[in-house]
C-alpha positions as CSV (number, residue, x, y, z in Angstrom):
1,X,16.0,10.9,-13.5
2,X,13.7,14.0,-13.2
3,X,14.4,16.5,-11.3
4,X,12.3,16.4,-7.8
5,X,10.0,19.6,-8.8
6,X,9.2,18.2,-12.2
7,X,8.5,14.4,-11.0
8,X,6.0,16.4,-8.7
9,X,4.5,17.9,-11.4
10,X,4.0,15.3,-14.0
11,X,2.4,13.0,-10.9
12,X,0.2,15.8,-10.6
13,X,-0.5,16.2,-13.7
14,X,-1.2,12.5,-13.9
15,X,-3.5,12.5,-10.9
16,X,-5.1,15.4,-12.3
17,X,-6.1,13.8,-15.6
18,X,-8.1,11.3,-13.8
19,X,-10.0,13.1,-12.1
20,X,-10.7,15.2,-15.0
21,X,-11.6,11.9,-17.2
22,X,-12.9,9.7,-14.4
23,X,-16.1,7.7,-15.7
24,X,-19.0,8.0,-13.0
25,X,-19.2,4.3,-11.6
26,X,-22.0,2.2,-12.7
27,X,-22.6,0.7,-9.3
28,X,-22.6,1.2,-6.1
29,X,-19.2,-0.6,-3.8
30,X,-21.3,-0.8,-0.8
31,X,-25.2,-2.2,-1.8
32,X,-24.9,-2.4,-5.3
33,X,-27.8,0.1,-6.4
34,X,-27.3,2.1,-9.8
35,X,-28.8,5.7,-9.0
36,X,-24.8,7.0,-8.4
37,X,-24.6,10.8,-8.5
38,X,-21.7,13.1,-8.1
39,X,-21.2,14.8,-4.6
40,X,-18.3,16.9,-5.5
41,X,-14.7,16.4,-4.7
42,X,-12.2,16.6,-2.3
43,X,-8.2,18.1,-1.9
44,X,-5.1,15.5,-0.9
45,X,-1.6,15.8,-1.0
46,X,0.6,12.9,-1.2
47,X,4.3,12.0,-0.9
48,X,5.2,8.8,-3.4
49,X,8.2,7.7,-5.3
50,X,8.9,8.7,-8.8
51,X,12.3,7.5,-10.4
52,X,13.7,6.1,-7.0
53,X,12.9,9.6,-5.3
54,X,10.3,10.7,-3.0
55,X,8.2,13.7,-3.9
56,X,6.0,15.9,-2.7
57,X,2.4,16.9,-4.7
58,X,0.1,19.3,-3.0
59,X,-3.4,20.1,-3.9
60,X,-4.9,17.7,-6.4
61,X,-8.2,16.9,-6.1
62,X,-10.3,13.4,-6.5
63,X,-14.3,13.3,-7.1
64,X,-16.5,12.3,-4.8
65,X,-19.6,9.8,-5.8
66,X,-22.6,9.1,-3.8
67,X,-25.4,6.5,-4.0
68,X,-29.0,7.5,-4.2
69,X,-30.1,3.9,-2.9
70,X,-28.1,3.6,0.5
71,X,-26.9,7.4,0.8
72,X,-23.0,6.2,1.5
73,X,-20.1,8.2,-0.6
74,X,-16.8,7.0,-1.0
75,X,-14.1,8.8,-3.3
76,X,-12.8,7.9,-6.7
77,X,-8.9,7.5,-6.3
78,X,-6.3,7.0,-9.4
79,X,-4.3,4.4,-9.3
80,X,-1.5,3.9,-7.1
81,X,-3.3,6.1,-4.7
82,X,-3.9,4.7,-1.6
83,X,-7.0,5.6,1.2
84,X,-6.2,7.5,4.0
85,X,-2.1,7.8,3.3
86,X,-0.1,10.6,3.0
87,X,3.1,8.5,2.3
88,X,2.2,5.8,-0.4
89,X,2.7,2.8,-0.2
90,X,6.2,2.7,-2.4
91,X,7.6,5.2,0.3
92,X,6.7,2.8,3.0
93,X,7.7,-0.4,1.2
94,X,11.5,1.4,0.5
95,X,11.6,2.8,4.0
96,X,10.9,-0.5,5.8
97,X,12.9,-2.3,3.3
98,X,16.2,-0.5,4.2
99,X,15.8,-0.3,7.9
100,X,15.0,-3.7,8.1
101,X,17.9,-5.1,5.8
102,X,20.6,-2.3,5.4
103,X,22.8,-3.0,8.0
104,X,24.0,0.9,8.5
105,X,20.5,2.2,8.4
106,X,18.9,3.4,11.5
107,X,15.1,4.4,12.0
108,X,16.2,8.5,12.2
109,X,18.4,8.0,9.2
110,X,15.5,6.6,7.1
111,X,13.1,8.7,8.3
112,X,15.2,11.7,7.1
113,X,15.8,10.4,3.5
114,X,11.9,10.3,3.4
115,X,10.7,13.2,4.7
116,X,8.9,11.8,8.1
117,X,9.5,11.8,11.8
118,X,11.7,8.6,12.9
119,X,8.1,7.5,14.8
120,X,6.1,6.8,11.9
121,X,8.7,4.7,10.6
122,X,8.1,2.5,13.9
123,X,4.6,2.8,13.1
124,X,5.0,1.7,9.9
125,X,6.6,-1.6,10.8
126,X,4.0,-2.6,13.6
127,X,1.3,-1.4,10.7
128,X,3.2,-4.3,8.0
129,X,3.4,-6.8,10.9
130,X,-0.1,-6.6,11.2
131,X,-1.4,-5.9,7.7
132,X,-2.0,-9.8,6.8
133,X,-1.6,-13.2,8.5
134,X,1.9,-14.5,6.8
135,X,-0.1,-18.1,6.7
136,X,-2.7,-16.4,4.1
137,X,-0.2,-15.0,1.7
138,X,1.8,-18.2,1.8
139,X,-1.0,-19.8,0.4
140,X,-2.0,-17.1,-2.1
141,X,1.9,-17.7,-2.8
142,X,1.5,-21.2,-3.6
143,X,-1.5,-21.5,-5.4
144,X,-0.3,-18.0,-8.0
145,X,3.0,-19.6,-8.4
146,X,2.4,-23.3,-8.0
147,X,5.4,-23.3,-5.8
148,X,4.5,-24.5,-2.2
149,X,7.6,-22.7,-1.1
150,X,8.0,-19.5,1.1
151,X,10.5,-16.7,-0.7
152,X,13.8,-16.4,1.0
153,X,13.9,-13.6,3.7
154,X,17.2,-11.6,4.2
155,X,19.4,-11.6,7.2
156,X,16.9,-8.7,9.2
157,X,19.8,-6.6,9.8
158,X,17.7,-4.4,12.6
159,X,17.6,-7.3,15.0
160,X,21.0,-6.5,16.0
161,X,20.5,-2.7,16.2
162,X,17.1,-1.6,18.2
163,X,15.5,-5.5,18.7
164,X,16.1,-5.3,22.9
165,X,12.9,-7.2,23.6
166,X,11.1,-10.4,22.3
167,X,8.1,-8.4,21.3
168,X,10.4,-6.0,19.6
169,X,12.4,-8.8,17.3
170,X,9.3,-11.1,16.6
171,X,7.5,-7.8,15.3
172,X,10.2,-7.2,12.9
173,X,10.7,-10.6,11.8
174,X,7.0,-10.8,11.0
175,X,7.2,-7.3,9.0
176,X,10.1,-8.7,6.8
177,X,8.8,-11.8,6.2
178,X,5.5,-10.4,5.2
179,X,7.4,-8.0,2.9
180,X,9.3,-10.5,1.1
181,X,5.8,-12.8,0.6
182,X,4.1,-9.3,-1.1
183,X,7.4,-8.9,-3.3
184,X,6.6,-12.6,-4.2
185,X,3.6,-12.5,-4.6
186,X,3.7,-9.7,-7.1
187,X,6.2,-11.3,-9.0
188,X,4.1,-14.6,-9.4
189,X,0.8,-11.6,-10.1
190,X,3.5,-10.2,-13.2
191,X,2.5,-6.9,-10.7
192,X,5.0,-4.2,-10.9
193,X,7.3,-4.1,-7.5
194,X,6.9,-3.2,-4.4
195,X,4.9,-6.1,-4.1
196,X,3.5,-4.0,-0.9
197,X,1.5,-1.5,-3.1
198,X,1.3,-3.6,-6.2
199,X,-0.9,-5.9,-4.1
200,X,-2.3,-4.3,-1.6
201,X,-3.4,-1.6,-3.8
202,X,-5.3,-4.3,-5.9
203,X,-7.1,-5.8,-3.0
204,X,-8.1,-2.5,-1.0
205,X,-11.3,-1.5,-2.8
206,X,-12.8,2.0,-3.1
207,X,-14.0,2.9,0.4
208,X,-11.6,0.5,2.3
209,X,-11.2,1.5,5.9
210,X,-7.1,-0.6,6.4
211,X,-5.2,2.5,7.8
212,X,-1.6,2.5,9.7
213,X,-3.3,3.8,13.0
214,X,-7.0,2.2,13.7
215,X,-7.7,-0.6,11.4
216,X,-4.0,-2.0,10.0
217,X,-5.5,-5.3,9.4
218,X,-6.6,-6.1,5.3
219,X,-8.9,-9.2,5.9
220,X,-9.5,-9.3,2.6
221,X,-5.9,-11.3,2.4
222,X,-8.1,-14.0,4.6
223,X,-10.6,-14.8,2.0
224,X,-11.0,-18.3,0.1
225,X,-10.8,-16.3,-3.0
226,X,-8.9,-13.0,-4.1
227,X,-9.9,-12.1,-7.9
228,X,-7.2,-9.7,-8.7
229,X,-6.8,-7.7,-11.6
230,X,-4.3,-9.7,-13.7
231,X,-4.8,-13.0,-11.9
232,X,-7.3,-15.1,-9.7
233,X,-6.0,-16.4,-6.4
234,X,-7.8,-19.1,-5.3
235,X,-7.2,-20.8,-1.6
């Protein structure tokens, strides 16, 4: 395992190197004209999970493109990257993961092993419950896997801890059961795990809008057809 500054830097360094090798995109994501320019770039910062650990890498920059037909810019992100998210995606999948099936952990304790207030990790669950409709990644389930069979879900050890309402337990039921169907789904994809940024970062495009606070909904998960890189999910 690296040591936390140096997983920092090769992410960086990683992150840097595509922006420094990025091809300018033929098309444009939104109306499909060709006259793309660049429009400069812009600075993020990012926690994410390198060798089990979560670090911290400040400052690296991603291009901006812009289309000469419709005017709209979106930004060119590397992989793993996701819009509009501080904490990736492999923070938030290990976060939710432990509160919702370590029986000892609590919502301060894994907010403090991530670097986040104890609130965003209760944002973070009501984001997952909401991200995708269970029924629609049961059937992308079935059809990648030829299995017609949901995964099993753990014991949710955090009913018995903060669940003092029905909202409060059906919310987290719905958040573990759509994090075990990712995790599956990944698997059947031959995606790398979490299944939560594996697969959601394959089906948010460049200039997706799905963020924890306005628009936690990916109806992309809703459509007839998913065409994935790696595999074709057809409903």
């Amino acid at each position: 395992m690296q040591p936390i500054a140096q997983a920092a830097e090769t992410l960086k360094r990683q992150w840097s190197e595509f922006y420094n090798n990025v091809a300018k995109p033929p098309r444009c994501i939104y109306c499909g004209g060709s006259h793309i320019s660049w429009n400069g770039s812009r600075c993020r910062c990012a926690s994410a999970l390198v060798d089990g650990q979560v670090v911290f890498v400040d400052e690296f920059r991603c291009r901006l493109v812009e289309c000469g037909d419709c005017g709209k810019s979106w930004t060119l992100r590397p992989p793993g990257l996701a819009p509009h998210r501080h904490f990736q995606l492999d923070v938030v999948a290990g976060a939710v993961g432990t509160y919702l099936f370590d029986p000892e952990a609590t919502q301060k304790q894994v907010a403090a092993s991530v670097g986040c207030d104890r609130r965003t990790v209760g944002r973070w669950l009501g984001w997952l419950a909401a991200v995708a409709d269970p029924g629609d990644l049961a059937r992308h389930l079935a059809d990648a896997s030829g299995v017609p069979e949901l995964p099993r879900v753990p014991e949710v050890a955090a009913l018995g801890r903060k669940a003092s309402t029905a909202a409060r337990q059906s919310l987290l039921k719905i958040a573990a059961l759509i994090l075990c169907l990712l995790e599956a789904l990944a698997h059947a994809l031959c995606f790398p795990p979490p299944g939560l940024q594996s697969v959601v970062g394959a089906v948010l495009a460049e200039g997706a809008r799905a963020t924890t606070y306005r628009a936690p909904r990916i109806h992309e998960f809703a459509r007839r057809h998913l065409d994935l890189p790696g595999g074709t999910l057809p409903m």
